[in-house]
C-alpha positions as YAML, in Angstrom:
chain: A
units: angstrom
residues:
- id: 1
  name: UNK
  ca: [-27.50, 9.76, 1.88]
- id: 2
  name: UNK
  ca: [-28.42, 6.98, -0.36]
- id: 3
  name: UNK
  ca: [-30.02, 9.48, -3.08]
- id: 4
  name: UNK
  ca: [-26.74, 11.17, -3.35]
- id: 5
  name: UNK
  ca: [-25.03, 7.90, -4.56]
- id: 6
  name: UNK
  ca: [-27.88, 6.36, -6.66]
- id: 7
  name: UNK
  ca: [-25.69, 7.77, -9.80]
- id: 8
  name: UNK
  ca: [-22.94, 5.30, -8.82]
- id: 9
  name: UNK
  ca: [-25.66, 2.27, -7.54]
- id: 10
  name: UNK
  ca: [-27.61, 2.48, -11.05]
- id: 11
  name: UNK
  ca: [-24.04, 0.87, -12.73]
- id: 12
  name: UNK
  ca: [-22.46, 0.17, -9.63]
- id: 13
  name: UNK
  ca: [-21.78, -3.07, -10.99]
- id: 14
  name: UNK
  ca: [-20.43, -2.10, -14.28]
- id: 15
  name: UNK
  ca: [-17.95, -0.07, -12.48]
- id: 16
  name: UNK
  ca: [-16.68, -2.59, -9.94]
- id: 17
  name: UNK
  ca: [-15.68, -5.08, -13.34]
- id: 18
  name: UNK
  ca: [-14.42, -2.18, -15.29]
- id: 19
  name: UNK
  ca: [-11.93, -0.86, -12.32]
- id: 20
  name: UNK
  ca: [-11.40, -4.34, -11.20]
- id: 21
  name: UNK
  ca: [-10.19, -4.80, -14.90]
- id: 22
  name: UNK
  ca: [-8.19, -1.61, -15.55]
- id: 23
  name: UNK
  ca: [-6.12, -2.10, -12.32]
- id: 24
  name: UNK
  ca: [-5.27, -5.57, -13.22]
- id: 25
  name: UNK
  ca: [-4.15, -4.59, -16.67]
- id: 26
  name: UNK
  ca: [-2.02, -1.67, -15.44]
- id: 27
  name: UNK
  ca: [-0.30, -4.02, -13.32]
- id: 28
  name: UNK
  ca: [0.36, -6.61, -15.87]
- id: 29
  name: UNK
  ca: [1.72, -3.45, -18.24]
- id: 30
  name: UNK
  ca: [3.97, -2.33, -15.56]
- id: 31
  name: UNK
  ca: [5.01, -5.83, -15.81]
- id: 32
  name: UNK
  ca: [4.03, -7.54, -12.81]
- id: 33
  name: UNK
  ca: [1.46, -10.07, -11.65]
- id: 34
  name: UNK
  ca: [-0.96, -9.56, -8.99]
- id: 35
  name: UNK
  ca: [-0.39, -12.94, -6.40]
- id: 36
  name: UNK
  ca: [-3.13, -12.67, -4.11]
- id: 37
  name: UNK
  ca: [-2.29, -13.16, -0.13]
- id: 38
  name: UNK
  ca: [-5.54, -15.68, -0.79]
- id: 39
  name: UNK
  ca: [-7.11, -16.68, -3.60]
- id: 40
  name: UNK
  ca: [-9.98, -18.01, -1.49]
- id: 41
  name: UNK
  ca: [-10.24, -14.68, 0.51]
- id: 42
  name: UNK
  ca: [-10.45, -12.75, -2.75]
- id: 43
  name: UNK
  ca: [-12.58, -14.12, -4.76]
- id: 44
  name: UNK
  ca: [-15.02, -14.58, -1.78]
- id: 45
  name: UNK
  ca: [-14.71, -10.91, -1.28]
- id: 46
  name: UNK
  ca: [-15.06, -10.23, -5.14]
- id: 47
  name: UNK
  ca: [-18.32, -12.72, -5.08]
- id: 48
  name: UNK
  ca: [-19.65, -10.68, -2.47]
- id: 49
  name: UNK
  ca: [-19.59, -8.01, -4.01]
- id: 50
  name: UNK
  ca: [-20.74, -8.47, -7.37]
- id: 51
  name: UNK
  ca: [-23.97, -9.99, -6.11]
- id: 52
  name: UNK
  ca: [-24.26, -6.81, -3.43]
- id: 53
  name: UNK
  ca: [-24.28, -4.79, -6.28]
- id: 54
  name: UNK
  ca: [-26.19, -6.84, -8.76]
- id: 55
  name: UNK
  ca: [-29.27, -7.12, -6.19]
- id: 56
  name: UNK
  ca: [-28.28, -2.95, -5.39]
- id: 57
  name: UNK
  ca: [-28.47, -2.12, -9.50]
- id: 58
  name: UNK
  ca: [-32.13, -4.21, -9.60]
- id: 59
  name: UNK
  ca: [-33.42, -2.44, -6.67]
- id: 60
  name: UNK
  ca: [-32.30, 0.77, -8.72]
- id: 61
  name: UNK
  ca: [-33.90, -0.89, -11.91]
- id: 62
  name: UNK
  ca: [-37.25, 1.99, -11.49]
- id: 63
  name: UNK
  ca: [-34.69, 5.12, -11.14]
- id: 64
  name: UNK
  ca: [-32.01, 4.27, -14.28]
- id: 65
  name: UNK
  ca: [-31.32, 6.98, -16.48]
- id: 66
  name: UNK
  ca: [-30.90, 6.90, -20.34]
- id: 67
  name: UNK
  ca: [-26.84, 6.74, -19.51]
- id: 68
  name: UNK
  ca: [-26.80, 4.36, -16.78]
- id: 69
  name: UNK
  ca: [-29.30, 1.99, -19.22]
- id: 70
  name: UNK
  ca: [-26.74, 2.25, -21.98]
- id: 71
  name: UNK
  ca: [-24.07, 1.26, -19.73]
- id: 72
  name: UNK
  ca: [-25.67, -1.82, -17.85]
- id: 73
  name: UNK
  ca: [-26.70, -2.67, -21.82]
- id: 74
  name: UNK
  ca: [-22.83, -3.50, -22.47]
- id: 75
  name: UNK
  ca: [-22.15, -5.52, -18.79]
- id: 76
  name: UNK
  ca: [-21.42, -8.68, -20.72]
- id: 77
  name: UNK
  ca: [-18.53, -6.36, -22.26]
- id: 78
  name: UNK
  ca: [-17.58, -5.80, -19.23]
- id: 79
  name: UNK
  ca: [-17.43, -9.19, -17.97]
- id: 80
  name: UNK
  ca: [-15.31, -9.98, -20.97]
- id: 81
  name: UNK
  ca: [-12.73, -7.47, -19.70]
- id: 82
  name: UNK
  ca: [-12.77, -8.54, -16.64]
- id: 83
  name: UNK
  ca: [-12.68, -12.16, -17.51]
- id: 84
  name: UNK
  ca: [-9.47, -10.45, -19.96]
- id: 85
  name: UNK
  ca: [-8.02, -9.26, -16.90]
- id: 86
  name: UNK
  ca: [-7.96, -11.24, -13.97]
- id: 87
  name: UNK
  ca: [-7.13, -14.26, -16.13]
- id: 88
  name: UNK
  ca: [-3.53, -13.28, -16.61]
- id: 89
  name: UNK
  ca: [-3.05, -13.18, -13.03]
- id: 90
  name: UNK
  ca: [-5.05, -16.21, -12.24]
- id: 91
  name: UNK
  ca: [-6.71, -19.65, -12.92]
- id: 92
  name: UNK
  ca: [-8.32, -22.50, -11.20]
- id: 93
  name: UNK
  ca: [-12.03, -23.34, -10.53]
- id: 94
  name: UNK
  ca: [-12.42, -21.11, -7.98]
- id: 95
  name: UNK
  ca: [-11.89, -18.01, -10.85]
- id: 96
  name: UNK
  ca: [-14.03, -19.96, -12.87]
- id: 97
  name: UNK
  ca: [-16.90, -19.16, -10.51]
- id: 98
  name: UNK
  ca: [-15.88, -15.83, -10.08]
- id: 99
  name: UNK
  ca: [-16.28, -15.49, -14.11]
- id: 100
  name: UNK
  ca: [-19.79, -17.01, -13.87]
- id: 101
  name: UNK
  ca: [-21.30, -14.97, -11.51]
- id: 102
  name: UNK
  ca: [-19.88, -12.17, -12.72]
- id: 103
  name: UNK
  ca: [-21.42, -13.09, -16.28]
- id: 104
  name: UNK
  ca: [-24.63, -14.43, -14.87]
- id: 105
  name: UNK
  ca: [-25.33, -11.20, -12.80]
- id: 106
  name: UNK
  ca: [-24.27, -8.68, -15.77]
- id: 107
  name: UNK
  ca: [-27.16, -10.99, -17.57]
- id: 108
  name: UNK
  ca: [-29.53, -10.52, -15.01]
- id: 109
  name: UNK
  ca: [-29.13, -6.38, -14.95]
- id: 110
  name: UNK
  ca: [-29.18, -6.22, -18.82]
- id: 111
  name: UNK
  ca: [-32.17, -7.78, -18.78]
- id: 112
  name: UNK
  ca: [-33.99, -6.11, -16.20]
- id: 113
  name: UNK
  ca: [-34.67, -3.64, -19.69]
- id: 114
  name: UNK
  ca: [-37.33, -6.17, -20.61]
- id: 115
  name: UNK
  ca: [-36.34, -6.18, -24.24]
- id: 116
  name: UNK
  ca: [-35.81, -2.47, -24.23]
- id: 117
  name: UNK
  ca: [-32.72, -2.77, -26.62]
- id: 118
  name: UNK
  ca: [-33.28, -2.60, -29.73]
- id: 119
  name: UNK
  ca: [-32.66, -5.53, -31.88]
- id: 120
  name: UNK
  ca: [-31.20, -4.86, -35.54]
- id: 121
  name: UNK
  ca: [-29.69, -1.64, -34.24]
- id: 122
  name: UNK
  ca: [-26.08, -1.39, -34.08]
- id: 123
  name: UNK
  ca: [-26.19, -1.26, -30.00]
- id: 124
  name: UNK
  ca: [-28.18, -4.46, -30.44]
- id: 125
  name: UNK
  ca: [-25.64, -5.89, -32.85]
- id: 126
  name: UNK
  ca: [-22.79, -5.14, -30.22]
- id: 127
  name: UNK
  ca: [-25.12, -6.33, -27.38]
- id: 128
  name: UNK
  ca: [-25.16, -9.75, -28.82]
- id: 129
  name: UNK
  ca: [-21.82, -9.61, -29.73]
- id: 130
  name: UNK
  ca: [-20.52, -8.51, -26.42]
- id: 131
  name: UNK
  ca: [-22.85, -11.56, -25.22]
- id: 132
  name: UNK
  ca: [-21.52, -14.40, -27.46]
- id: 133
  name: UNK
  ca: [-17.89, -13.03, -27.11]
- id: 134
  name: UNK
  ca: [-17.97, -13.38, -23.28]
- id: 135
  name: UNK
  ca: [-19.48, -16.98, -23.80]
- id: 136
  name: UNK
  ca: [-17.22, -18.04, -25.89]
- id: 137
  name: UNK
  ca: [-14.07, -16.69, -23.33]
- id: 138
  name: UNK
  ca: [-16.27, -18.77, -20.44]
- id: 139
  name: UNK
  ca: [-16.02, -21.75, -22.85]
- id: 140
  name: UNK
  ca: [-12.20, -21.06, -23.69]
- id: 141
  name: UNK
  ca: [-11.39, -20.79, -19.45]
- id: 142
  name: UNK
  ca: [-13.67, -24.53, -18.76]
- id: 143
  name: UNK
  ca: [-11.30, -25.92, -21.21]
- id: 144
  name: UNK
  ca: [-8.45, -24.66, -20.00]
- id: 145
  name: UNK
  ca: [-9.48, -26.18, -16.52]
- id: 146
  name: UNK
  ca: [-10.73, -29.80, -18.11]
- id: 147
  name: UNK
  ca: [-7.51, -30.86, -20.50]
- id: 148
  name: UNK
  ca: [-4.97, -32.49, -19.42]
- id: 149
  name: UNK
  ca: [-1.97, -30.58, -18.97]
- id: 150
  name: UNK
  ca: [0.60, -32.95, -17.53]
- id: 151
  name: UNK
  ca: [3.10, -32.29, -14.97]
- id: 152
  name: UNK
  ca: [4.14, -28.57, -14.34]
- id: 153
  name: UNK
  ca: [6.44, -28.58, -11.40]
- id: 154
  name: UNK
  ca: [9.29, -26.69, -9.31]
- id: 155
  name: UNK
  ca: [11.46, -29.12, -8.53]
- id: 156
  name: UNK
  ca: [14.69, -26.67, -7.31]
- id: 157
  name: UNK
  ca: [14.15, -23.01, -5.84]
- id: 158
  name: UNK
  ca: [16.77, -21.01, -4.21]
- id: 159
  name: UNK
  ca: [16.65, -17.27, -3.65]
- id: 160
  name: UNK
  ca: [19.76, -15.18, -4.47]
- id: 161
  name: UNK
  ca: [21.87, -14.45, -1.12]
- id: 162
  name: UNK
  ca: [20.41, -11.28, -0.48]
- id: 163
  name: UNK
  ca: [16.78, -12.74, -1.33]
- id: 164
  name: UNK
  ca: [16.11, -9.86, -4.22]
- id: 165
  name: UNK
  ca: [15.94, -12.72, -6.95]
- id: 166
  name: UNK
  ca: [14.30, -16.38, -6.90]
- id: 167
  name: UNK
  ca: [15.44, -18.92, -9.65]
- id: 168
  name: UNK
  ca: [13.05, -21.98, -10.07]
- id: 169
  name: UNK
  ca: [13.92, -25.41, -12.08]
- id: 170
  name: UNK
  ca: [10.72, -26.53, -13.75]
- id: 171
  name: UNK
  ca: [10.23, -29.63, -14.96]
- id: 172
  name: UNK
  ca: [7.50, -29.99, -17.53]
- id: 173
  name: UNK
  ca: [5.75, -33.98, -17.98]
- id: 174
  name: UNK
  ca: [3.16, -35.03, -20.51]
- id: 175
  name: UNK
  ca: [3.85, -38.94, -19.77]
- id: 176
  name: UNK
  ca: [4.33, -40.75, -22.98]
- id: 177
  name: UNK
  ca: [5.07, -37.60, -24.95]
- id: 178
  name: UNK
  ca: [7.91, -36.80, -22.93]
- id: 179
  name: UNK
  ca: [8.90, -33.27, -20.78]
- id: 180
  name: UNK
  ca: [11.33, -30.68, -20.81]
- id: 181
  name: UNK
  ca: [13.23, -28.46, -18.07]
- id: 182
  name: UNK
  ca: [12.86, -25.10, -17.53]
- id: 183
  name: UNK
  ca: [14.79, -22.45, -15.95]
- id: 184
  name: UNK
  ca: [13.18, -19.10, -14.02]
- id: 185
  name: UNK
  ca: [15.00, -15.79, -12.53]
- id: 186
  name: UNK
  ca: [12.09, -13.79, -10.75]
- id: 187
  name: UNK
  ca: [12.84, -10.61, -9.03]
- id: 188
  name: UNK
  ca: [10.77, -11.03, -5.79]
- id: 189
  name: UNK
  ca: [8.04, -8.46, -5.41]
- id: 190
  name: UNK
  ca: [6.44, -5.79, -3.33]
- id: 191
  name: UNK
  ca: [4.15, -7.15, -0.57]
- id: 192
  name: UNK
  ca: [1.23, -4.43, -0.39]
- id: 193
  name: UNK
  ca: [-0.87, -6.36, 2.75]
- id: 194
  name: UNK
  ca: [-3.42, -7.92, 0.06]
- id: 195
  name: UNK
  ca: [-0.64, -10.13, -1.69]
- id: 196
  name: UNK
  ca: [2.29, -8.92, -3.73]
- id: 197
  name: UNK
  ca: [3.10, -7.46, -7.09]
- id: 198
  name: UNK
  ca: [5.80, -10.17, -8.25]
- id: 199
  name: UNK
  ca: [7.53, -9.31, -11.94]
- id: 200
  name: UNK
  ca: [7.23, -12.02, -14.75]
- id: 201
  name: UNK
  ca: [9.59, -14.17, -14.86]
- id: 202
  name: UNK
  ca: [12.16, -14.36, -17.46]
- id: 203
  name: UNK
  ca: [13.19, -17.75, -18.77]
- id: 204
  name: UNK
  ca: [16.96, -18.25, -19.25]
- id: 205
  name: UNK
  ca: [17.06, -21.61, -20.15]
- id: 206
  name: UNK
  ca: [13.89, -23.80, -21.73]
- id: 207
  name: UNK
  ca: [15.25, -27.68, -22.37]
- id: 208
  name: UNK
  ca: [14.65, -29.56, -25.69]
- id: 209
  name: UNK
  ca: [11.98, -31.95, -25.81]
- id: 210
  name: UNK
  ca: [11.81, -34.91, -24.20]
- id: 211
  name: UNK
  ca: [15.32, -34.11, -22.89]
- id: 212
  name: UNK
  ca: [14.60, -33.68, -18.80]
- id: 213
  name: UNK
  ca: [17.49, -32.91, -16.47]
- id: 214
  name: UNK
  ca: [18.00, -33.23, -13.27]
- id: 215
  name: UNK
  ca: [19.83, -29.60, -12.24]
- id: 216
  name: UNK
  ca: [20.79, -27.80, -9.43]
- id: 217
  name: UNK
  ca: [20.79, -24.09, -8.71]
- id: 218
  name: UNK
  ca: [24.45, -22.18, -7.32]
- id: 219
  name: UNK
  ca: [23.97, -18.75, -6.47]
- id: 220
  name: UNK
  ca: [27.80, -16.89, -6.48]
- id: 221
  name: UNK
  ca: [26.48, -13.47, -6.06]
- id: 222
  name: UNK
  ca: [23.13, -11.71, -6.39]
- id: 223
  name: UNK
  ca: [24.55, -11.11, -10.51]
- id: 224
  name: UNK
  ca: [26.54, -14.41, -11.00]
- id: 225
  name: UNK
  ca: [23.99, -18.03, -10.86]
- id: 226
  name: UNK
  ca: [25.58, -21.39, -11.86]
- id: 227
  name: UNK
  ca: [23.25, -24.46, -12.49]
- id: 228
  name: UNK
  ca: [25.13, -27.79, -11.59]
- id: 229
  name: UNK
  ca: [25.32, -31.41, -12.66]
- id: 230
  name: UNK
  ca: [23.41, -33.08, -9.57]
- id: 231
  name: UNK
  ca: [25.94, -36.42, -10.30]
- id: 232
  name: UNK
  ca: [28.67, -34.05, -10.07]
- id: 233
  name: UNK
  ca: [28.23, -30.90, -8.07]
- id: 234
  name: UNK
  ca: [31.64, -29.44, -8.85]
- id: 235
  name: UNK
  ca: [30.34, -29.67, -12.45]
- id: 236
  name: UNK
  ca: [28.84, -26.57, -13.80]
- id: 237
  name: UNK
  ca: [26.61, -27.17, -16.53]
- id: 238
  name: UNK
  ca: [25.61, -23.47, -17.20]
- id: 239
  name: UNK
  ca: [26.53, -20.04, -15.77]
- id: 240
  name: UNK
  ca: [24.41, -16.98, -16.38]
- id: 241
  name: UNK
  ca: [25.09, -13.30, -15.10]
- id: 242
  name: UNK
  ca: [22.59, -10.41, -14.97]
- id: 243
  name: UNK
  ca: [22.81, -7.94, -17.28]
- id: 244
  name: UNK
  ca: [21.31, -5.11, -16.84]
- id: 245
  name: UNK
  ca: [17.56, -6.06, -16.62]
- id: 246
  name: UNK
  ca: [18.41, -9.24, -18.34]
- id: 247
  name: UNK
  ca: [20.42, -12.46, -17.79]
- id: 248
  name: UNK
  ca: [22.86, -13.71, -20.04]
- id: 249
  name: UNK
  ca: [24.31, -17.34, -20.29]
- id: 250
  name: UNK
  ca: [27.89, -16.72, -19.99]
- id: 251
  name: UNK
  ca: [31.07, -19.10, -20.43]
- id: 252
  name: UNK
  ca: [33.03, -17.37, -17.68]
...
């Protein structure tokens, strides 16, 4: 039984990132983002099995064919697409890890070659390419995680009265430099057991600097949303109605 899937096992790994990658990109092209059920859960289970298959592919290492060689040769192109992928859907330091592993184990298959590739060649040339250019998108995600980005908060949520749409005031604070507020209409997604496929949000209403208020969200209908004054409830400040796919700011 395990002969007949040693095709698969000799770039099992290379597989796993490249599916991984192309699912998450199809999602975010239909778009919708992938929000995990938990992110702990899944990248446990991703871990898992990246190192499965990484310790599978270098018990394989004796059996590889000229293909599967070539393939495990680009992993760290791989990673980078993977990196690419899950990136739009999520952050933190737990992905981080996830992106390390995954780049430390593509390293470790590539060189189980022992040099084979040759250098000066035009597959070496992409080799090291595909190398630097996944270190560099390691580098750009640690940054991402060490500066300071300030306050990014919901302060107001309400879903629409049937529950189909979710609006979200978000107030943005960088201290001295200021903050802005920040108005969301998400249509609330489709659970599928793992998490749920949640459309992007569209922003209807993105505050001038340094110009923070204090709002409050009025659902009239499912299609009509008026934000308030919270000094003076009876106040609207803004109404917007949905149009179509999109939501317009309206002075009805």
């Amino acid at each position: 039984m395990a002969r007949r899937f040693t095709p698969l096992r000799r770039v099992g790994l290379a597989v796993f990132l490249l599916v991984h990658a192309l699912v998450y990109h199809l999602i975010a092209w239909a778009g919708y983002t992938f929000v995990p059920a938990s992110d702990v859960l899944q990248v446990l289970v991703a871990l898992t099995l990246i190192i499965a298959l990484t310790v599978d592919g270098i018990k394989c290492s004796h059996d590889q064919t000229e293909f599967s060689k070539t393939i495990n040769d680009f992993l760290p192109l791989f990673v980078l697409f993977f990196i690419r992928a899950v990136s739009i859907h999520s952050r933190g330091v737990l992905y981080f890890l996830l992106y390390i592993v995954s780049f430390v184990c593509g390293l470790v298959l590539m060189r189980k070659r022992k040099g084979e590739v040759t250098h000066g060649t035009i597959k070496g040339t992409v080799v090291k390419v595909s190398v630097l250019a996944s270190y560099v998108a390691l580098s750009v995600q640690l940054l991402l995680l060490l500066l300071p980005s300030g306050y990014t908060g919901v302060r107001q949520a309400e879903r629409s009265p049937s529950g189909v749409y979710l609006v979200e005031i978000i107030e943005n604070s960088h201290g001295a430099m200021g903050g802005n507020t920040r108005i969301n209409i998400t249509r609330l997604g489709i659970n599928i057991g793992i998490g749920e496929l949640r459309a992007y949000p569209q922003n209807i209403y993105h505050g001038r600097w340094s110009d923070s208020q204090v709002m409050v969200p009025s659902w009239e209908t499912d299609e009509v949303l008026y934000i308030l004054d919270v000094r003076d409830p009876a106040y609207a400040i803004m109404r917007f109605e949905r149009q179509g796919r999109d939501w317009r700011q309206t002075d009805g």
